[in-house]
Backbone as CSV, one residue per row, in Angstrom:
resi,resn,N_x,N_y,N_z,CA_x,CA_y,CA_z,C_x,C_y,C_z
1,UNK,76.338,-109.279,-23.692,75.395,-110.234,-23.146,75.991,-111.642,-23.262
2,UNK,75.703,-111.799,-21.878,76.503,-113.730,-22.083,74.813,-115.173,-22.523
3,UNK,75.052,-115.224,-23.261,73.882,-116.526,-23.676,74.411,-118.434,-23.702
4,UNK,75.554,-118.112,-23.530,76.277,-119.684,-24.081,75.692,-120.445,-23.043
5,UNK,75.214,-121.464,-23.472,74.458,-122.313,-22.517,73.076,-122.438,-22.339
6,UNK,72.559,-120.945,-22.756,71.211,-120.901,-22.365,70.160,-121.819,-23.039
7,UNK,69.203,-122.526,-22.095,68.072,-122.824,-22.853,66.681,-122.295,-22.579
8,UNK,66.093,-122.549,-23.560,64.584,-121.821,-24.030,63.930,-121.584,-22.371
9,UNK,64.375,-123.288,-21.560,63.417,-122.615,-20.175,63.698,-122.167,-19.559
10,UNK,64.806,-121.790,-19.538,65.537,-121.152,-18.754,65.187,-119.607,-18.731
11,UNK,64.247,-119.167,-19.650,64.091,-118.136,-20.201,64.777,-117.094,-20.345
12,UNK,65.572,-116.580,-21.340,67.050,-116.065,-21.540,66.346,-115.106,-21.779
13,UNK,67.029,-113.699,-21.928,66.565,-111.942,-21.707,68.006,-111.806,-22.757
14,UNK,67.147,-110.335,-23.154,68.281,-109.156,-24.488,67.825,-108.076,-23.838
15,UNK,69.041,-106.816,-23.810,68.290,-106.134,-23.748,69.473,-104.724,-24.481
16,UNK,68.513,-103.941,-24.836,69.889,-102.628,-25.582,69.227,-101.425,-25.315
17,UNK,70.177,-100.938,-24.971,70.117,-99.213,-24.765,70.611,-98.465,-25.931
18,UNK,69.978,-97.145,-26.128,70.529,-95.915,-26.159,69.844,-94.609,-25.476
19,UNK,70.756,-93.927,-26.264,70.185,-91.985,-25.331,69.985,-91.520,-26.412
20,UNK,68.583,-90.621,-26.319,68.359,-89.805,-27.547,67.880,-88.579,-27.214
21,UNK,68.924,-87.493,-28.344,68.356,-85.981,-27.833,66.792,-85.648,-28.350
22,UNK,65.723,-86.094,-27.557,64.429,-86.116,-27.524,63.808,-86.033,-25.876
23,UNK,62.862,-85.257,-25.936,62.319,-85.493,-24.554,61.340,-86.847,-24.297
24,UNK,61.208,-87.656,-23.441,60.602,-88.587,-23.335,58.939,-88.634,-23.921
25,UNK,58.472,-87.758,-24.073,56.798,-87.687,-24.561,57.248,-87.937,-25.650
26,UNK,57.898,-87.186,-26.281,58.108,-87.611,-28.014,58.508,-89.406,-28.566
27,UNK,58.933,-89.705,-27.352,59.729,-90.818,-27.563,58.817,-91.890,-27.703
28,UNK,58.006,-91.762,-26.453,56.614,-92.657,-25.755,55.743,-92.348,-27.025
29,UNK,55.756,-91.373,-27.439,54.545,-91.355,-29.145,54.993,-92.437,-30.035
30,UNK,56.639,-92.572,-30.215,56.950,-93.514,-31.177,56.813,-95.056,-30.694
31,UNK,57.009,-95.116,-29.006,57.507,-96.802,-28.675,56.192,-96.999,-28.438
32,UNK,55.308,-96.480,-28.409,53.750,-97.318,-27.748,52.613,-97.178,-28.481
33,UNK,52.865,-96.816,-29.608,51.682,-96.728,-30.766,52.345,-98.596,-32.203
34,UNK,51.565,-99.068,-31.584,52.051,-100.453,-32.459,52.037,-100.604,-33.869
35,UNK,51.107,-99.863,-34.165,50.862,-99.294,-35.655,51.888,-99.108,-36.691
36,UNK,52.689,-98.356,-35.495,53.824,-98.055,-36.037,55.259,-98.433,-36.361
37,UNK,55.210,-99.582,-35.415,56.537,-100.279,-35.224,56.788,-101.213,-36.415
38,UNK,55.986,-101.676,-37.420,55.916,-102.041,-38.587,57.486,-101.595,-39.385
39,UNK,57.068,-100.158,-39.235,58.341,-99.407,-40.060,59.661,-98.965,-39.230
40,UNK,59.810,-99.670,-38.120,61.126,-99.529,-37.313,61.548,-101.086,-37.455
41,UNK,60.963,-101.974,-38.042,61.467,-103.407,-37.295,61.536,-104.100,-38.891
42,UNK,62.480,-104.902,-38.934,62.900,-105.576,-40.224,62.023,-107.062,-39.956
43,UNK,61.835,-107.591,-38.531,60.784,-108.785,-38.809,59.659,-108.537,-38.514
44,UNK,58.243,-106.881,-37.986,57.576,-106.971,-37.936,56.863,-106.368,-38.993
45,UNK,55.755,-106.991,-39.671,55.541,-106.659,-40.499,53.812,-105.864,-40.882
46,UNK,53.066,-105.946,-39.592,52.148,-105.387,-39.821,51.559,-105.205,-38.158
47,UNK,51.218,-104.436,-37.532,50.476,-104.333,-36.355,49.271,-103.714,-36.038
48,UNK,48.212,-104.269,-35.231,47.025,-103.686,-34.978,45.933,-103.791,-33.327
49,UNK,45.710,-102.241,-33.524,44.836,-102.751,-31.778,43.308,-103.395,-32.558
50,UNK,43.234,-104.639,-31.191,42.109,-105.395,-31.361,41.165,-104.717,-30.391
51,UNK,40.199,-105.773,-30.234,39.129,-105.843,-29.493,38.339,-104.448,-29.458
52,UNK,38.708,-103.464,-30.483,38.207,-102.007,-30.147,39.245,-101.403,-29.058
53,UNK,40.461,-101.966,-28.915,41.018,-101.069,-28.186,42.275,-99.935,-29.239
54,UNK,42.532,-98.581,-28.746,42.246,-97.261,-29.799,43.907,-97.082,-28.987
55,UNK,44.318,-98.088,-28.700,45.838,-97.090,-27.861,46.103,-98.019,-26.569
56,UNK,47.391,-98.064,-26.691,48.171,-98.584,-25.187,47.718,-98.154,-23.538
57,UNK,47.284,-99.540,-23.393,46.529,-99.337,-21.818,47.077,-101.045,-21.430
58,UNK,46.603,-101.022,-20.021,46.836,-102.572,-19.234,45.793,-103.204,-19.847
59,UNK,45.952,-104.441,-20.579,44.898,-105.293,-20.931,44.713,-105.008,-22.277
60,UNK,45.072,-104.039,-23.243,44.588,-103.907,-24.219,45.267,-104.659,-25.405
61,UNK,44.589,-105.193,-26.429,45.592,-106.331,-27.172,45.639,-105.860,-28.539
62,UNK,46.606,-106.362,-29.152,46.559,-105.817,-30.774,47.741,-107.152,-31.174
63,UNK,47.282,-107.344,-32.349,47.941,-108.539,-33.595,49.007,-108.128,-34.078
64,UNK,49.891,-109.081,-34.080,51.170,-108.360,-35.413,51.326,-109.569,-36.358
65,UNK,51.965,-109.325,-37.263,52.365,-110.032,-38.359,53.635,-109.698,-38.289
66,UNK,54.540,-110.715,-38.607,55.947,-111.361,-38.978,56.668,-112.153,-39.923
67,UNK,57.710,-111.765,-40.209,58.047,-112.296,-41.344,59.422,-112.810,-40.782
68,UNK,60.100,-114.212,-41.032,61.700,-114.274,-40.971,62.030,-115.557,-41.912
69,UNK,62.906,-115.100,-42.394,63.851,-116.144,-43.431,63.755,-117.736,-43.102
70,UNK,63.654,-118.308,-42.070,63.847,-118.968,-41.364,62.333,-120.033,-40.963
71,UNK,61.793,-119.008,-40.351,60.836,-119.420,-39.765,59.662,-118.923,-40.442
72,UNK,59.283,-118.652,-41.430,58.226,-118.029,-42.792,57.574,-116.990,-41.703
73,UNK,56.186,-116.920,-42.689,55.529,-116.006,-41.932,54.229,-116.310,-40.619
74,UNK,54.128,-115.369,-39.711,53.286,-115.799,-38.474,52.264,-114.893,-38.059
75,UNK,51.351,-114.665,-37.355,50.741,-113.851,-36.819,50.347,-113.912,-34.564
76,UNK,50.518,-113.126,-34.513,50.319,-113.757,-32.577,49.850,-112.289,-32.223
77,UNK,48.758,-112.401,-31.150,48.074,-111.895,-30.518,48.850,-111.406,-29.225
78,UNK,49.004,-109.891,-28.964,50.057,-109.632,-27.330,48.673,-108.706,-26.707
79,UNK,48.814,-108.697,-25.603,48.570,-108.612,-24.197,49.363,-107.079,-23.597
80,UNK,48.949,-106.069,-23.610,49.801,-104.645,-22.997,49.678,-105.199,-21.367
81,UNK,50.973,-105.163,-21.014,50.924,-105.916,-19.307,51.215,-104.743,-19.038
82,UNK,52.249,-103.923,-19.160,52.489,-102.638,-18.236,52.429,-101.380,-19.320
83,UNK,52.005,-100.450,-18.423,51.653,-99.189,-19.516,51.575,-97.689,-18.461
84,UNK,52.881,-96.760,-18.460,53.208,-96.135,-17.557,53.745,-94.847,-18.223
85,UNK,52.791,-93.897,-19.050,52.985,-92.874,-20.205,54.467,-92.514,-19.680
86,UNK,55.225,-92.610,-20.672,56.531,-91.797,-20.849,57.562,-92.124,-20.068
87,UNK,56.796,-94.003,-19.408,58.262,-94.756,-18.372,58.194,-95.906,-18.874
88,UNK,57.367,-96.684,-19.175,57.243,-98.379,-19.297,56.303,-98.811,-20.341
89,UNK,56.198,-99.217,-21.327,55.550,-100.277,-22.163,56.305,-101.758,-22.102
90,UNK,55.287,-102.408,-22.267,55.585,-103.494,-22.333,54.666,-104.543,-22.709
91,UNK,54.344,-105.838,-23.155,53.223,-106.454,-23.847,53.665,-108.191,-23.572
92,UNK,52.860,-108.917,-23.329,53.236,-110.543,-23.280,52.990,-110.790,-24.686
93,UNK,53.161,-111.612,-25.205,52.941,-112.392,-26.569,52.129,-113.645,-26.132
94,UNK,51.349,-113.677,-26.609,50.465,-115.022,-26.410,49.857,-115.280,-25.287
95,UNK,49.512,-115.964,-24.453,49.103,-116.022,-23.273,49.580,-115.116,-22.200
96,UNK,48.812,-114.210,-21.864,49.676,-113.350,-20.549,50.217,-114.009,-19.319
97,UNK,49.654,-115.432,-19.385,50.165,-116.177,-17.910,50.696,-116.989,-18.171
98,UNK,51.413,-117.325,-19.561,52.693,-117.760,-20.049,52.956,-117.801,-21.415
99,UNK,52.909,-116.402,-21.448,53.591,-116.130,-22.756,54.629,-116.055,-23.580
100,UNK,54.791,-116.495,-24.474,55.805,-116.974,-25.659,57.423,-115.909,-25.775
101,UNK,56.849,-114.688,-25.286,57.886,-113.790,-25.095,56.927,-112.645,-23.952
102,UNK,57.746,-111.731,-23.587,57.682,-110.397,-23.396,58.353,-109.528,-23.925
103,UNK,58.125,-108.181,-24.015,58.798,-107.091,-24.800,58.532,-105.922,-23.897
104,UNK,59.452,-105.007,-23.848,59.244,-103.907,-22.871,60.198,-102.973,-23.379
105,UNK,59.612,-101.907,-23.288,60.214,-100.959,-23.868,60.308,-99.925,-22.151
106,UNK,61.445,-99.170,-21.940,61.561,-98.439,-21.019,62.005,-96.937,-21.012
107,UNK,62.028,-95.675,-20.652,62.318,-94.588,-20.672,62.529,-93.986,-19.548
108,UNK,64.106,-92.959,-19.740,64.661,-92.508,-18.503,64.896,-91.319,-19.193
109,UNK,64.221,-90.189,-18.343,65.098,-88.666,-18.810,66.500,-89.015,-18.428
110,UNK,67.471,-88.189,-19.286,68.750,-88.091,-18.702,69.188,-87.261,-19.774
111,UNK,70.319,-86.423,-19.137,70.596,-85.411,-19.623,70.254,-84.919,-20.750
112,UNK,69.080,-84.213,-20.595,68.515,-83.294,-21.242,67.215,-84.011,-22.583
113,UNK,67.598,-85.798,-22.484,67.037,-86.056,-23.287,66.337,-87.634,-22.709
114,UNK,66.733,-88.790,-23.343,65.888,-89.800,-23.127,66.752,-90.894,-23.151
115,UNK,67.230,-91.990,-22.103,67.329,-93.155,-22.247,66.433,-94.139,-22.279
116,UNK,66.833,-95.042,-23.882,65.528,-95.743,-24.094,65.987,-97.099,-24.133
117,UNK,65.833,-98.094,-23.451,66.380,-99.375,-23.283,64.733,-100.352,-23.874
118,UNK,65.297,-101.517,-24.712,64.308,-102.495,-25.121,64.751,-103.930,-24.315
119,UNK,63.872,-104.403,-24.166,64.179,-105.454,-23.229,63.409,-106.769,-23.956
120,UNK,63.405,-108.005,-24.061,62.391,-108.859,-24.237,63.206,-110.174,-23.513
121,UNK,62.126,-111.360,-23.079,62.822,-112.217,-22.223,62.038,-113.654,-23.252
122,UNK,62.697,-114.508,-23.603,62.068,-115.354,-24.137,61.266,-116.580,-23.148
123,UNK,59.708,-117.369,-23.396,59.270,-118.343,-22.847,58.748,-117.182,-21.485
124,UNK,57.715,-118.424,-21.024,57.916,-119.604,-20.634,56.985,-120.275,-21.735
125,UNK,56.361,-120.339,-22.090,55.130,-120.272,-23.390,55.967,-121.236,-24.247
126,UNK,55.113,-121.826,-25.065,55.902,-122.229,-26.721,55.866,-120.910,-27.757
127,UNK,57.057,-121.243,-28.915,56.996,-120.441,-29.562,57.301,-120.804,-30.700
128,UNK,57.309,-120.791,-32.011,57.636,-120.848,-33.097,59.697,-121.151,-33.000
129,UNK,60.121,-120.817,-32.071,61.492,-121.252,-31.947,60.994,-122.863,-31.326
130,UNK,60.142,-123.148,-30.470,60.110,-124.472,-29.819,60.069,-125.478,-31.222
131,UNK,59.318,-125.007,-31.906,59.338,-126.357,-33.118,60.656,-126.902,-33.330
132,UNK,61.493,-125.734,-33.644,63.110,-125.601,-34.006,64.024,-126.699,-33.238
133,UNK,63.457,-126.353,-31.747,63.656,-127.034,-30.841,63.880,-128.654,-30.724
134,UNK,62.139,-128.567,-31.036,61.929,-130.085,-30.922,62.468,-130.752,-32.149
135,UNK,62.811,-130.394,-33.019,63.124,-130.832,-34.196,64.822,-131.603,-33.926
136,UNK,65.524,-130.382,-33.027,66.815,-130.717,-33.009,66.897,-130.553,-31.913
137,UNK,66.510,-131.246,-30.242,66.939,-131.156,-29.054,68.630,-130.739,-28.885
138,UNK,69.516,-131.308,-29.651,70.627,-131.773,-28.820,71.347,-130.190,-29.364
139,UNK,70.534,-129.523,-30.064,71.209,-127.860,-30.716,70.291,-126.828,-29.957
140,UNK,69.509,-127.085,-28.991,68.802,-126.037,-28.389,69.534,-124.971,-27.973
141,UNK,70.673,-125.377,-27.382,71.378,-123.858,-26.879,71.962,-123.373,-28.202
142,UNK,72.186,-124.324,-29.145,72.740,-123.032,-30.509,71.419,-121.982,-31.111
143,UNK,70.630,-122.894,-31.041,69.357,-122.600,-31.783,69.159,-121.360,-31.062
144,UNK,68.479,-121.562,-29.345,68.406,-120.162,-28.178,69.190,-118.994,-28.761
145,UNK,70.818,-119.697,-28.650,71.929,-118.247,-29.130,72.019,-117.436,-29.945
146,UNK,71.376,-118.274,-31.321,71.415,-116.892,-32.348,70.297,-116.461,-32.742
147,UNK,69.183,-117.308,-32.177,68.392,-116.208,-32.261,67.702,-115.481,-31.122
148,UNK,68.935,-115.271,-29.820,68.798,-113.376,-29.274,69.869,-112.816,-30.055
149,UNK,70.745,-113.606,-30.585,71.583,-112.684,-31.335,71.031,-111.463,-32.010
150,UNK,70.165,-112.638,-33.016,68.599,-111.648,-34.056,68.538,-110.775,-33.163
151,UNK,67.309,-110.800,-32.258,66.818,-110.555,-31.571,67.684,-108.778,-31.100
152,UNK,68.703,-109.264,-30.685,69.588,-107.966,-30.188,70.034,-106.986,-31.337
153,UNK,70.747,-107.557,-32.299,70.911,-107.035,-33.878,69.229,-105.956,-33.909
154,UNK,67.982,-106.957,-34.667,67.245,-105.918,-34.990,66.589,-104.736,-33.492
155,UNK,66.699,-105.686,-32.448,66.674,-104.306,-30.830,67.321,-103.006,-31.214
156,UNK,68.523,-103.309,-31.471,69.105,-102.115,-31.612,69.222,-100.918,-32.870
157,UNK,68.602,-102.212,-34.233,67.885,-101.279,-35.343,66.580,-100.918,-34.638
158,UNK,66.251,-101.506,-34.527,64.659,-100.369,-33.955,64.926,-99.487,-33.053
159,UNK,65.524,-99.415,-32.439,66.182,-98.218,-31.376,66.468,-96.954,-32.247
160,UNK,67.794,-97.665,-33.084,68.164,-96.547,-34.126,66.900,-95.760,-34.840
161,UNK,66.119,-96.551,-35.258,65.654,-95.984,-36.220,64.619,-95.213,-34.872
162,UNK,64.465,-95.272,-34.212,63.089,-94.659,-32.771,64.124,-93.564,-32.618
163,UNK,65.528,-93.692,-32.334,66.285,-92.113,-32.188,66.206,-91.146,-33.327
164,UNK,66.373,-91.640,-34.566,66.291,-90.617,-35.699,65.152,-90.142,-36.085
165,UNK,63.899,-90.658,-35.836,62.795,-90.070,-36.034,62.490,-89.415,-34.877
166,UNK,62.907,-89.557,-33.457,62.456,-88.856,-32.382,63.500,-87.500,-32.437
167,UNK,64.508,-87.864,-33.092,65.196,-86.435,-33.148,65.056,-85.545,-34.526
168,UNK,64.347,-85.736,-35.396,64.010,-85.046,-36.371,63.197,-83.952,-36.445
């Protein structure tokens, strides 16, 4: 992934693949139950459906909690924008009509098992990186760069860890 240069409005994208010997239903149990992603992700630290909603649908919202070295701890409210059993999750962060991030999780049978690609695109929204931002304008593109670096680093631990439990 090329990032050098990028800034926040520009809204810069990560995204990582793998293939896992799992069939896609099994897979879609692990990427779209939020509950759960707690224990795949090193900065999320607690997740929950709101409003009485019981499971991943369009519109349905649930809270997470976060933790990073950096930036202490947070809480933000997402938005399920797309929801397509056993092809597409995906969720806005914060405002759905300009939210702070997106996240999307995707699924492809392929040979014999599952390609599972994570995607998230940062902005257009403020975010807990904008403070960072405003603090130090003239480092925005360093600031942007490493953290999709993060961003890609723990993508691809949560992947890992979504293949070894989907293949167990």
């Amino acid at each position: 992934m090329e990032w050098t240069g990028a800034r926040y409005a520009e809204k810069p994208t990560v995204e990582v693949t793998t293939w896992i010997a799992a069939p896609p239903g099994r897979v879609w149990a692990l990427v779209s139950d939020v509950t759960r992603m707690p224990d795949l992700s090193e900065e999320l630290q607690w997740a929950g459906w709101v409003d009485g909603a019981a499971g991943p649908a369009v519109g349905a919202r649930f809270t997470g909690r976060s933790r990073h070295e950096t930036f202490g701890e947070w809480e933000t409210t997402s938005t399920v924008v797309a929801c397509d059993p056993e092809r597409v999750f995906a969720w806005a962060v914060g405002d759905p009509a300009e939210p702070s991030a997106v996240w999307r999780f995707e699924l492809e049978p392929r040979d014999g098992g599952t390609e599972l690609s994570q995607w998230m695109r940062m902005g257009p929204g403020r975010s807990g990186l904008s403070f960072a931002i405003d603090a130090m304008p003239e480092k925005e593109q360093k600031i942007v760069f490493v953290r999709l670096r993060e961003f890609e680093r723990g993508m691809t631990a949560t992947l890992e860890h979504i293949r070894q439990r989907a293949e167990a």
